[in-house]
N, C-alpha and C positions, 0 to 999 in steps of 0.2 A: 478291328479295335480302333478306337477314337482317343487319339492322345492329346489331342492339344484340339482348341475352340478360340478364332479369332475372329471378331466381328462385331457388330455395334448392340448395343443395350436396350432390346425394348421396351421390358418393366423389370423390376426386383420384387419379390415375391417376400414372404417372411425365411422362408426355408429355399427359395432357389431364384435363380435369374433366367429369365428367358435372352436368346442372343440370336443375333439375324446373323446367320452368314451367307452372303449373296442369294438372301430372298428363304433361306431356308433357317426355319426357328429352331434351337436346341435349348430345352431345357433342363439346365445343369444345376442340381442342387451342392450347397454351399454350408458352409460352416457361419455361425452370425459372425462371427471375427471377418472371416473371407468378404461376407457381403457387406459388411458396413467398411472396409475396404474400398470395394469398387464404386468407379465414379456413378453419375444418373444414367437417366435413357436417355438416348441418342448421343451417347458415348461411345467410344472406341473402347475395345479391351478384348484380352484374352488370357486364357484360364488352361492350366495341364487339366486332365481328365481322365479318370477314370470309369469303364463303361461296368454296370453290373449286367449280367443275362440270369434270367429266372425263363420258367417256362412262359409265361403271361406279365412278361416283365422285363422292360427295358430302363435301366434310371443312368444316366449322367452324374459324377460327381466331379466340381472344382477345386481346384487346386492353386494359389498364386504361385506355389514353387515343385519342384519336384523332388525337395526333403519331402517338403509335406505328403504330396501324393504317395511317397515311401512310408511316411508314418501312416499312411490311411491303409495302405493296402496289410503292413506287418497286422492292426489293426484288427485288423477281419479274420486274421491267421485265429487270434483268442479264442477260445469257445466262451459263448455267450456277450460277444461282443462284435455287434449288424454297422451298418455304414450309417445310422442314427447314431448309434452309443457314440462311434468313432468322431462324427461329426461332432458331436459334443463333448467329446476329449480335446480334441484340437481345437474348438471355437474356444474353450475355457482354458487351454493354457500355453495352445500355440506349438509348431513344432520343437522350438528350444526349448521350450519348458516341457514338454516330453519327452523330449533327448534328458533334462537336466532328473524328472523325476524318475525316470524309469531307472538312468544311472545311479541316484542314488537309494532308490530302492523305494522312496518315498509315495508311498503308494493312496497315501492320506491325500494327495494333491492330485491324485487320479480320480480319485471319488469324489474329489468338487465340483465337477462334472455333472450338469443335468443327469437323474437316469441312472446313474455306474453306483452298485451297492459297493460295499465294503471286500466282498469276496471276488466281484469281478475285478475291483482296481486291484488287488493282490495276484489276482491272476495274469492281468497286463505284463505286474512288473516282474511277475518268476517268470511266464514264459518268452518276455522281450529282452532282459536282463543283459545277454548276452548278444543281441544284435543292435543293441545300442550304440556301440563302436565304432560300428560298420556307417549308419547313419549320420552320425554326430564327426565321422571323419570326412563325409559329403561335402560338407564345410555350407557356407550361404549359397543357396543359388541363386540364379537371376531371375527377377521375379516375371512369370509369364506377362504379365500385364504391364511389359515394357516394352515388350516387340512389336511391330509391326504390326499393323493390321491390314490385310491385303483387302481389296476392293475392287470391284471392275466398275464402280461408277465413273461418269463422266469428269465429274470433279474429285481431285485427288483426295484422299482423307488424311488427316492429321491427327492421331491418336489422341487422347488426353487420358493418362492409366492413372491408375489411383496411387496413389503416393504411399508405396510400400512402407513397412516397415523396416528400419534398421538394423542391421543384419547385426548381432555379436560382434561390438570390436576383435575381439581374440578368435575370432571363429577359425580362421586358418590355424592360430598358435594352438588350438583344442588338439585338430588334426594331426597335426604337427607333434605334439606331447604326448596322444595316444601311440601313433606311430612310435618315437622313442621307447614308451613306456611296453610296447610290444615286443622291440627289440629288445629291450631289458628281459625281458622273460616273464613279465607279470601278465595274468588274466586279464584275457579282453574286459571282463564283465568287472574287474576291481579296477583297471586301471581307466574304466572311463567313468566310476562313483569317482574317484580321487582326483581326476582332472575336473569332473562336473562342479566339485565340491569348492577344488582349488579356484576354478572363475566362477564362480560364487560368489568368493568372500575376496577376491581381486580382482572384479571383471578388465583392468588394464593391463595386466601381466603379458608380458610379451612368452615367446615360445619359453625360452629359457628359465623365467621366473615360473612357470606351468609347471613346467617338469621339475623343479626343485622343492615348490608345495604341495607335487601329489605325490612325488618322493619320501616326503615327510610326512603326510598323511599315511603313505603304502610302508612304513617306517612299523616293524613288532614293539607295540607297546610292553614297558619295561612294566 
């Protein structure tokens, strides 16, 4: 298995990027988010990865973090939804915004997605519903295309990664409020619409203010 791809950039493709690592080319297809992300050719970068095997079929998929490569692979678990659809879920709304839709069930935002009918985004969010939790308490990771990139050329290399995106100021306090909200005795699956919902509509809320507006959200309406 191939998890990780470090090494310099020789074209970008529409749908993937070719990557030399010590002489040897990988072509890892990408999300358009992903690759309008990464830096040019003859750039440093690397990418998590995902390998598929088919009988007459090898394909590479990237990754800038390893939420993401998590949301690719639940992804694939769908019926009726291939490592195209998926790519095209996460180029159109990124892992937090699949963390955010699946939580709140919002399945209209899965189907703005190249590709994804009305039946398959409803199907994403029944059958992921409940591992949304688990994801979204991941928290930010570090984006692959910060590390290092090893080389045995002569001259040393000095990476240049693409300037990630900004992780969820509250992403830890998410984590953090699920956990509570778990210990409280609520459902994985309610108590991460209610924290989704809650940094939504206060993306600054620290842990504490989280858990008091998904609280009140998780609150039996009179």
């Amino acid at each position: 298995m191939i998890g990780r791809i470090a090494g310099r950039i020789e074209y970008k493709a529409t749908d993937h990027v070719l990557i030399d690592v010590r002489g040897v080319g990988y072509m890892v297809f990408c999300s358009d988010r992903t690759l309008a992300a990464l830096p040019g050719a003859g750039e440093a970068t690397a990418l998590y990865t995902d390998l598929m095997v088919r009988e007459d079929l090898l394909q590479l998929f990237g990754f800038p973090t390893l939420v993401e490569k998590e949301w690719h692979r639940l992804l694939l678990s769908v019926q009726g939804v291939g490592a195209k659809a998926s790519l095209a879920i996460l180029g159109t709304l990124g892992p937090d915004g699949v963390s955010r839709a699946i939580a709140l069930g919002d399945w209209n935002a899965v189907k703005a997605a190249k590709g994804i009918g009305p039946k398959t985004a409803q199907r994403v969010v029944n059958e992921l519903k409940d591992k949304a939790p688990t994801i979204m308490a991941m928290g930010a990771a570090v984006p692959a295309s910060s590390a290092a990139v090893i080389d045995d050329s002569p001259e040393p290399v000095t990476p240049t990664p693409a300037a990630p995106k900004a992780a969820p100021a509250n992403a830890s306090a998410q984590a953090e409020a699920l956990s509570a909200l778990g210990n409280l005795g609520y459902a994985p699956s309610d108590a991460a619409s209610a924290v989704a919902q809650a940094a939504g509509d206060a993306p600054d809320l620290d842990t504490a203010g989280l858990i008091r507006a998904a609280l009140k959200l998780l609150a039996p309406k009179s």
